[in-house]
C-alpha positions as CSV (number, residue, x, y, z in Angstrom):
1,X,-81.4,-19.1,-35.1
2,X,-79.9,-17.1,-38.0
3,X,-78.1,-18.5,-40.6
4,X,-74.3,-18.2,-40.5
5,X,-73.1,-16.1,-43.0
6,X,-70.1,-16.5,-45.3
7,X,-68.4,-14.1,-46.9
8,X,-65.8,-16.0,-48.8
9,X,-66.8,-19.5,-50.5
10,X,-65.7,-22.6,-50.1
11,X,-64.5,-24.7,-53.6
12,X,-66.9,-27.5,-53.5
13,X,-66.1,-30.7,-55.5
14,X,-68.6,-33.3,-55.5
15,X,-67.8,-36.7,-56.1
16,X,-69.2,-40.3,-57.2
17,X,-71.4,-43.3,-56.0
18,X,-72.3,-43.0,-52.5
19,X,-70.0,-41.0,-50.9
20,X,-72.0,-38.2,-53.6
21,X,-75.4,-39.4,-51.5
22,X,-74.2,-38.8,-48.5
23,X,-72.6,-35.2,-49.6
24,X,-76.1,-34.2,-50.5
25,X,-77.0,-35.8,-47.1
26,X,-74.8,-34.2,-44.9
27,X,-75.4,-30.5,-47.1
28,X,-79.7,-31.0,-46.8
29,X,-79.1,-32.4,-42.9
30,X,-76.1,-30.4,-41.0
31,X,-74.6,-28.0,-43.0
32,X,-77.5,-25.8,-45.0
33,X,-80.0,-25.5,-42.2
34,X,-77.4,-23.8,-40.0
35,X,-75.2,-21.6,-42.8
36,X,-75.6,-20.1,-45.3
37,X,-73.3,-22.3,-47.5
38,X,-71.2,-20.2,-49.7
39,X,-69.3,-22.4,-52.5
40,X,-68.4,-22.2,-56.1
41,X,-69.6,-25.8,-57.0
42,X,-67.8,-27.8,-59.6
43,X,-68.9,-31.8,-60.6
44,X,-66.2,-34.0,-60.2
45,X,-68.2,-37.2,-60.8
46,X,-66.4,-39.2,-63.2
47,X,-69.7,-38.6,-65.9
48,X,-69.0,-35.0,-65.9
49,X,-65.1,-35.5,-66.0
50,X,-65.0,-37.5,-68.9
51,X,-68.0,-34.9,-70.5
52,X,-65.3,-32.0,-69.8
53,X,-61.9,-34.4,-70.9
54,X,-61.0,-33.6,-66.8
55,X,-60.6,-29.9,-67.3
56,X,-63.4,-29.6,-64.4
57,X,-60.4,-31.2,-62.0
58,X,-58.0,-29.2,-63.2
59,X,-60.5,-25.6,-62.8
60,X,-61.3,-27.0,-59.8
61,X,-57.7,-27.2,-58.5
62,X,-57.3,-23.7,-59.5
63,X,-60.1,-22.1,-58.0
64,X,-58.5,-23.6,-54.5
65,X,-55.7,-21.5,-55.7
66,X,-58.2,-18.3,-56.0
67,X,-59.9,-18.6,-53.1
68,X,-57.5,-20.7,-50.8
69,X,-60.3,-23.6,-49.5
70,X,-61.7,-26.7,-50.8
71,X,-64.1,-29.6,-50.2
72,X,-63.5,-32.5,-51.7
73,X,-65.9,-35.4,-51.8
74,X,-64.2,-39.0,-52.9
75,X,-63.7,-39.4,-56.3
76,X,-63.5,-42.4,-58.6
77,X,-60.0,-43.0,-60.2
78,X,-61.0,-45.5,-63.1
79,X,-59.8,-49.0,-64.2
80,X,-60.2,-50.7,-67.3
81,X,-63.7,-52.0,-65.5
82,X,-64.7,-48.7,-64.9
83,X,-63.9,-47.1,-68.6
84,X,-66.4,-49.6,-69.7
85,X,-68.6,-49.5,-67.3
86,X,-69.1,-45.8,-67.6
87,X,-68.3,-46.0,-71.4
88,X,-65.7,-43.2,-70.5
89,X,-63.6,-41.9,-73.4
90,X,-60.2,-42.9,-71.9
91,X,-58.7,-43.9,-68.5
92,X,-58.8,-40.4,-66.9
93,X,-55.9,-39.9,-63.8
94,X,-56.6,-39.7,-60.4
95,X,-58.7,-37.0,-59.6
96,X,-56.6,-36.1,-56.0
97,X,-53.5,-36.8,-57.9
98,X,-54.1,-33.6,-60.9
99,X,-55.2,-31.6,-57.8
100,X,-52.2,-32.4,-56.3
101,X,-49.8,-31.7,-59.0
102,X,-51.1,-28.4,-59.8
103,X,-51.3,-27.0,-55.8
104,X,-48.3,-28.8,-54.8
105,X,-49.5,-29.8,-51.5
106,X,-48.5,-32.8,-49.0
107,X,-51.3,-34.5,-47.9
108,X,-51.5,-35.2,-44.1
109,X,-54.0,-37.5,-42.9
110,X,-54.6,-38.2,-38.7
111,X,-57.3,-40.8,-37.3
112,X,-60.1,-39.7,-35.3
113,X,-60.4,-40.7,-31.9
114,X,-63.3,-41.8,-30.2
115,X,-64.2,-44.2,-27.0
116,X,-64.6,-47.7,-27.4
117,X,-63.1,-48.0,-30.8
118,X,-59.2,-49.4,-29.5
119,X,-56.6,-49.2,-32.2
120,X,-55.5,-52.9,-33.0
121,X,-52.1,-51.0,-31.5
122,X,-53.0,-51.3,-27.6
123,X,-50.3,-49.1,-26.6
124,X,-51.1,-46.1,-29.6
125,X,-52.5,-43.4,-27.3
126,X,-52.2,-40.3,-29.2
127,X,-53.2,-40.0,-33.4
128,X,-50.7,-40.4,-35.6
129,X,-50.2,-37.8,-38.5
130,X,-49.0,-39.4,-42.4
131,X,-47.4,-36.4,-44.4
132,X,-47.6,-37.9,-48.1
133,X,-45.7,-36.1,-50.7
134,X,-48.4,-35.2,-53.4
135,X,-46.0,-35.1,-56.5
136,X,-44.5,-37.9,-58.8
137,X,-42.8,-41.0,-58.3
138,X,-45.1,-43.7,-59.7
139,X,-48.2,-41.6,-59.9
140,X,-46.4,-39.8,-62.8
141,X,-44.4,-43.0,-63.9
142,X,-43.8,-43.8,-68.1
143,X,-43.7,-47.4,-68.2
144,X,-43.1,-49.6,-70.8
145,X,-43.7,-53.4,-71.3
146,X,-40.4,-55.6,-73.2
147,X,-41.6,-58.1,-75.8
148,X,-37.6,-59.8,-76.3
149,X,-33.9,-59.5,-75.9
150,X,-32.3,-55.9,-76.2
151,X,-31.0,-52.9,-73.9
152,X,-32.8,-50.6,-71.8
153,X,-31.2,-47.5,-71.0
154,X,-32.1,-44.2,-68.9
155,X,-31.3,-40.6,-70.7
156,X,-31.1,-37.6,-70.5
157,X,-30.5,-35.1,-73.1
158,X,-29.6,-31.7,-71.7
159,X,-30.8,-28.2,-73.4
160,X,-27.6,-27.7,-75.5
161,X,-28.0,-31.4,-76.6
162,X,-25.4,-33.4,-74.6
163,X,-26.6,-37.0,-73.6
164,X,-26.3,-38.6,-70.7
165,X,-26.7,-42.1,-70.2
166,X,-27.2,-45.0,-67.6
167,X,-27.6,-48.8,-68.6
168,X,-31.8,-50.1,-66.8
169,X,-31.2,-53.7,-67.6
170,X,-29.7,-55.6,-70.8
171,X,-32.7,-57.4,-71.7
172,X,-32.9,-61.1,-72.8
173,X,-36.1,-62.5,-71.9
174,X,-39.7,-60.2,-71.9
175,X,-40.3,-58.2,-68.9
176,X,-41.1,-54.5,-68.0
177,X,-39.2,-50.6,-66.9
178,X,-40.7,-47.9,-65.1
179,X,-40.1,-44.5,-65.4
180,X,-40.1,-41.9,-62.8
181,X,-39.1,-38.6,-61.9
182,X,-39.5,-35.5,-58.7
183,X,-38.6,-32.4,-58.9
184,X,-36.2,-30.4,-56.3
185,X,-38.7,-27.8,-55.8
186,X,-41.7,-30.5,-54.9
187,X,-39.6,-32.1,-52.8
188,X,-38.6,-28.5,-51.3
189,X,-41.9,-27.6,-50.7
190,X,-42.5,-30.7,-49.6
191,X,-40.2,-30.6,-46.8
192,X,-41.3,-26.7,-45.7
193,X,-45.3,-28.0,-45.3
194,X,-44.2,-30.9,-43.1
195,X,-42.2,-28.4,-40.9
196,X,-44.5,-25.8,-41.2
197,X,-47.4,-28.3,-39.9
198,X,-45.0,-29.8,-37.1
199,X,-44.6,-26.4,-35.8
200,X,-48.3,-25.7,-36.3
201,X,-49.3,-28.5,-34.6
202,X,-46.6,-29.3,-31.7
203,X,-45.5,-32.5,-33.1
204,X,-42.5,-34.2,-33.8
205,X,-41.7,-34.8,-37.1
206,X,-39.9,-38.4,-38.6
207,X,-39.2,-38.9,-42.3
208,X,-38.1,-41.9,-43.8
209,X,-37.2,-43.0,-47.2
210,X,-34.2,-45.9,-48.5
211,X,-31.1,-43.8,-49.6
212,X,-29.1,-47.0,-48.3
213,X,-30.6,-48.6,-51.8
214,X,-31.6,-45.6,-53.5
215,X,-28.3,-43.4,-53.4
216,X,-29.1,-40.6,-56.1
217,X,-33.0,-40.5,-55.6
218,X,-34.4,-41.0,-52.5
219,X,-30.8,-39.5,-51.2
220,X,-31.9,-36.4,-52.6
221,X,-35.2,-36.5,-50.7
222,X,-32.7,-36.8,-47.5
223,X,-30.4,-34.3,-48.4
224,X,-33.3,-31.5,-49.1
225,X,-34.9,-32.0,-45.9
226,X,-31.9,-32.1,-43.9
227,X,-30.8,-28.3,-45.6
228,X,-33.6,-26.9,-45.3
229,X,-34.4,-28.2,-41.5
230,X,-30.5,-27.1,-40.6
231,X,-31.0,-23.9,-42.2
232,X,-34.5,-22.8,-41.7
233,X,-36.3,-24.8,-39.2
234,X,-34.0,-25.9,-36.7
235,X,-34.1,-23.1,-34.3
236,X,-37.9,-22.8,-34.2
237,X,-38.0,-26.5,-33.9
238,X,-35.9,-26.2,-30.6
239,X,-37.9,-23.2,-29.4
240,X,-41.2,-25.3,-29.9
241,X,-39.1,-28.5,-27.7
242,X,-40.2,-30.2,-30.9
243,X,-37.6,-33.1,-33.0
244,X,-37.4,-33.8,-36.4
245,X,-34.9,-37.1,-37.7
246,X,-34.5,-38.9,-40.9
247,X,-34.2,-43.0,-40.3
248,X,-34.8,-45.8,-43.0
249,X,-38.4,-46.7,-44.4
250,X,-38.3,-50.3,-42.6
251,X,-36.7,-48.9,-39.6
252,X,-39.6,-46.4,-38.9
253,X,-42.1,-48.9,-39.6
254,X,-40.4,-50.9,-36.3
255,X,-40.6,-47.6,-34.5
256,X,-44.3,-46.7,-35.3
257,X,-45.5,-49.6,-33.8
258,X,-43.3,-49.3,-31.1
259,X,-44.5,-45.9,-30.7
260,X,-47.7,-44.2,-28.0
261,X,-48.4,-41.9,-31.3
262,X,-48.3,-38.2,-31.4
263,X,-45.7,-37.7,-34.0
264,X,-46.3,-36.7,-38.0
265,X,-44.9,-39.5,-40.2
266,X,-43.6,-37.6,-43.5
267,X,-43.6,-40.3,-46.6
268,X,-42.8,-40.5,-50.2
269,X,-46.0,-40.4,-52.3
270,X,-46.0,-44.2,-52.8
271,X,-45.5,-44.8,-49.3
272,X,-47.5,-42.6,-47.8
273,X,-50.6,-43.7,-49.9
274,X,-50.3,-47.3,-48.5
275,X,-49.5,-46.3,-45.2
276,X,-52.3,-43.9,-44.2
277,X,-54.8,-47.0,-45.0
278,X,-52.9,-48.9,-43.1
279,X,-52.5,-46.6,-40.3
280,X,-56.5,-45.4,-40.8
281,X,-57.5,-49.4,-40.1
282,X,-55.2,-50.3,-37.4
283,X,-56.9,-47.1,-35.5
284,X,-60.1,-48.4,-36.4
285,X,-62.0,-47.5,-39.9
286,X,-60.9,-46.1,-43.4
287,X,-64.2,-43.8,-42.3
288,X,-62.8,-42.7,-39.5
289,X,-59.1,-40.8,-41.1
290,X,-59.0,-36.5,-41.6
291,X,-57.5,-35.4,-44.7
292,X,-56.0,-31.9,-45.6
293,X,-53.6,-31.4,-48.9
294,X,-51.6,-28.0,-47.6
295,X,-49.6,-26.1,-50.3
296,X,-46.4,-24.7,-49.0
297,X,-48.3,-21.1,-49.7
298,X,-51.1,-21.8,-47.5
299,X,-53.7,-23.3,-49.9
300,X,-56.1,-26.2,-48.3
301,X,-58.0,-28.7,-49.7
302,X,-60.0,-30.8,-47.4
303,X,-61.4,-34.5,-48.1
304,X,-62.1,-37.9,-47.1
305,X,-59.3,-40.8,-46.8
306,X,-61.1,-43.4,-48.6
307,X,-63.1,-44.3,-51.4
308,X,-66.6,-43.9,-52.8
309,X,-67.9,-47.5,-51.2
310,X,-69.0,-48.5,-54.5
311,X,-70.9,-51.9,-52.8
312,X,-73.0,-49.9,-50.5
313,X,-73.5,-47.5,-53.8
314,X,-75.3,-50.2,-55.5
315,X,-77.0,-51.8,-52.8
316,X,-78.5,-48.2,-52.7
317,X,-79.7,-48.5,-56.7
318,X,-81.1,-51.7,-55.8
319,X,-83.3,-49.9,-53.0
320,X,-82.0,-51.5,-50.0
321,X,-80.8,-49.9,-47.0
322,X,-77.1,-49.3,-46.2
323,X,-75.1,-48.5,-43.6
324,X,-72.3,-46.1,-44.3
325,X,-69.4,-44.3,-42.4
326,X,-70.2,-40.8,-43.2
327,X,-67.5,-39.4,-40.5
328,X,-64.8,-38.6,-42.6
329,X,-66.5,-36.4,-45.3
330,X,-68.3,-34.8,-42.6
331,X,-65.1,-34.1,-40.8
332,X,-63.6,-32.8,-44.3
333,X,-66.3,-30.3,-44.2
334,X,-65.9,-29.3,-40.8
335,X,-62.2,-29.0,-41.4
336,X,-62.9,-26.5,-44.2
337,X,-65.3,-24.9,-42.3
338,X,-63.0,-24.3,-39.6
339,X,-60.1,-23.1,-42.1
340,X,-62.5,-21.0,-44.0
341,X,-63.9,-19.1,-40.4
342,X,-60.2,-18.6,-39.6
343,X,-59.4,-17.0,-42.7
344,X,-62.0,-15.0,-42.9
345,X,-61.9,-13.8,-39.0
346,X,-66.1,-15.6,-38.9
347,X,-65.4,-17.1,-35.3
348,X,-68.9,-18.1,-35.1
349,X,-68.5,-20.4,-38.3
350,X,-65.2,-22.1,-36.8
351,X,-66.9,-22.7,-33.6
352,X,-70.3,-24.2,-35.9
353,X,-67.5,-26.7,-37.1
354,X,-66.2,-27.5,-33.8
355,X,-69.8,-28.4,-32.7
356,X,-70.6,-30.2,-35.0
357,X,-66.8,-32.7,-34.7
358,X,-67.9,-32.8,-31.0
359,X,-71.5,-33.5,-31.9
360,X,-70.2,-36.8,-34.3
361,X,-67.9,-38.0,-31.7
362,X,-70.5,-37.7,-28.7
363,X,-73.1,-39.4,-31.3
364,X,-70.6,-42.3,-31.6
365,X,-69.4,-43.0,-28.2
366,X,-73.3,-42.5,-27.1
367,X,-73.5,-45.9,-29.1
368,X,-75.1,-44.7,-32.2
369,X,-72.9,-45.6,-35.1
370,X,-72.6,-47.3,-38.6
371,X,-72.1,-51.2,-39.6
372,X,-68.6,-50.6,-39.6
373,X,-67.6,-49.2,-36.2
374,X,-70.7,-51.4,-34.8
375,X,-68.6,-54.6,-35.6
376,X,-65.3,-53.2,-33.9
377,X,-66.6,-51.0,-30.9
378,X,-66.1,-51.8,-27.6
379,X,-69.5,-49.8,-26.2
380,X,-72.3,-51.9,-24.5
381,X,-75.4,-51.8,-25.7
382,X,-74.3,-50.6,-29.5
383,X,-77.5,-48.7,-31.4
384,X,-76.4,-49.8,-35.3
385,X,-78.1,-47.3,-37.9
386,X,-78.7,-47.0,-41.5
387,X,-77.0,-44.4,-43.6
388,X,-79.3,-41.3,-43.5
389,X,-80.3,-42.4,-39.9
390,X,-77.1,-41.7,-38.5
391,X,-76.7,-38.7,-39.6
392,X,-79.9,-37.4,-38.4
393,X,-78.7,-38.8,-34.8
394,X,-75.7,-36.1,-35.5
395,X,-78.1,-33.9,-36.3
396,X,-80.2,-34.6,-32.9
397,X,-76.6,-34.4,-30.8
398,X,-75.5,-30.9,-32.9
399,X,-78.9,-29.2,-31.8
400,X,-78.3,-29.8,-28.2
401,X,-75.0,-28.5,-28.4
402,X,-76.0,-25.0,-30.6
């Protein structure tokens, strides 16, 4: 067959350790022998970002502006460890966290579904969607650690000068203040992606946050999604027979487990971080979650929900065989893919992408899978593969299907 042809490219960032083996992997195995893979290629392996003092991130994050769809491959975010073990130049920031800031996306992240892996939820029939708030909070936080006694105080000093202040804590013993700060228009645009994908996708939308303790700032959060919804969104969300309520942070958390799924689950950036892992293992594997980061003007950037599996990585170095979850950074392709042929009006490239999701699942629930999903599936007769191996069995299922 001919290649498929692109006329747009996708921004592809590549990433570290062995999530940037099986990226080459999946490109040489599923993705280059069928298209004719159009992308404007930049290195985000922490080497190359401490060569470039991050600016690759950041030209990175702005060619997703330019061209409106990425790829993102995970990413180390480095610890002290790390800054000696790669002898990096300083403790660069999250990776996902710059790209972030600078598009202004929410990140929403959904578990794939396949037979015979059962969510440790029984009755959690349907995928449920985290919206995480991409901006501040502690990612951006200024901290500061107390030696003694002495005050602690919050200001704010206006453009004409005026102060304005609030007592942290009168200190008399060492400790430790925090910092942090959001913006009305993140929060804005914030609020107009999650209702924007709700109505996209046909879900109903729940955001929680603790104003009851928080009064001025996760109030605010409240109040900004409650204006906009009442002024914008409301009627659409009763044409589409779609809800969307506000309810405490501990009181969703009763009602998502509670829940059959089906819903988006819109978080503050803190929260939503630790609850997509959460939410990704209880449906079955950290290798098994979607990831999009959507800008409230249409920008995508698709990527894996977990990390660069640094054991397997050096297992690999050592020569010995792995087994690793390559689902999710196969489905961040495809996701692109599928945004990209949509875009671009390339039907044929969308419906490439589809294939290849259905060609994944059908390869898992035929009982060929990795370590991982071997351990927790449900199947008879369960076929566990090495790394490259099972992505050649996708590549086996995807040629029957094209």
């Amino acid at each position: 067959m001919d290649k498929i042809k692109m006329t747009t490219p996708l921004v592809e960032m590549d990433g570290d350790e062995m999530t940037r083996v099986i990226w080459k992997m999946i490109k040489d195995e599923l993705l280059c022998p069928y298209i004719d893979l159009k992308t404007e290629y930049y290195d985000l392996g922490l080497p190359y970002r401490d060569e470039t003092n991050d600016q690759v991130t950041i030209d990175s994050a702005n060619a997703i502006k330019k061209y409106g769809v990425g790829v993102k491959c995970a990413t180390i975010t480095p610890n002290a460890a790390r800054v000696k073990e790669y002898n990096l130049k300083q403790m660069w920031k999250s990776p996902n966290g710059t790209i972030r800031a600078i598009l202004d996306g929410t990140v929403f992240r959904a578990p794939i579904i396949v037979k015979g892996i059962d969510p440790y939820v029984p009755h959690w029939k349907k995928p449920i969607t985290i919206a995480r708030h991409a901006y501040g909070d502690i990612y951006k936080a200024t901290e500061m650690k107390i030696e003694g006694p002495g005050k602690a105080e919050l200001v704010f000093t206006d453009a004409n000068g005026n102060e304005t202040r609030e007592l942290i804590h009168d200190f008399k013993e060492p400790g430790i203040i925090q910092g942090v700060h959001n913006l009305d228009a993140s929060i804005s645009g914030f609020a107009r992606s999650c209702f924007n994908f709700a109505l996209d996708t046909k879900q109903d939308l729940w955001f929680a946050a603790k104003d009851t303790i928080s009064k001025k700032y996760d109030h605010n959060f409240k109040d900004i999604f409650a204006d906009i919804y009442e002024n914008e969104y409301k009627a659409k969300f009763e044409e589409a027979g779609i809800t969307y309520f506000y309810t405490l942070i501990d009181d969703v958390v009763a009602r998502v487990i509670k829940s059959e799924g089906g819903f988006i689950w819109a978080c503050k950036n803190y929260d939503g971080d630790v609850m997509s892992d959460l939410l990704a293992t209880a449906f079955g594997s950290l290798g098994m979650m979607t990831s999009v980061l959507v800008s409230p003007d249409g920008k995508y950037e698709y990527e894996a929900a977990h990390g660069t599996v640094q054991r397997h990585y050096y297992k690999y170095l050592d020569g010995q065989p792995t087994s690793t979850n390559s689902v999710a950074t196969i489905f961040a392709w495809t996701g692109a893919l599928k945004k990209r042929g949509e875009l671009d009006g390339i039907a044929e490239l969308s419906a490439f992408a589809e294939k290849l999701e259905k060609a994944t699942i059908n390869t898992i629930e035929g009982g060929t899978m990795t370590g991982d999903l071997a351990l927790i599936s449900k199947l008879p007769n369960v076929n566990k593969v090495n790394t490259l191996e099972f992505i050649q069995a996708i590549r086996a299922e995807l040629e029957k299907l094209i």
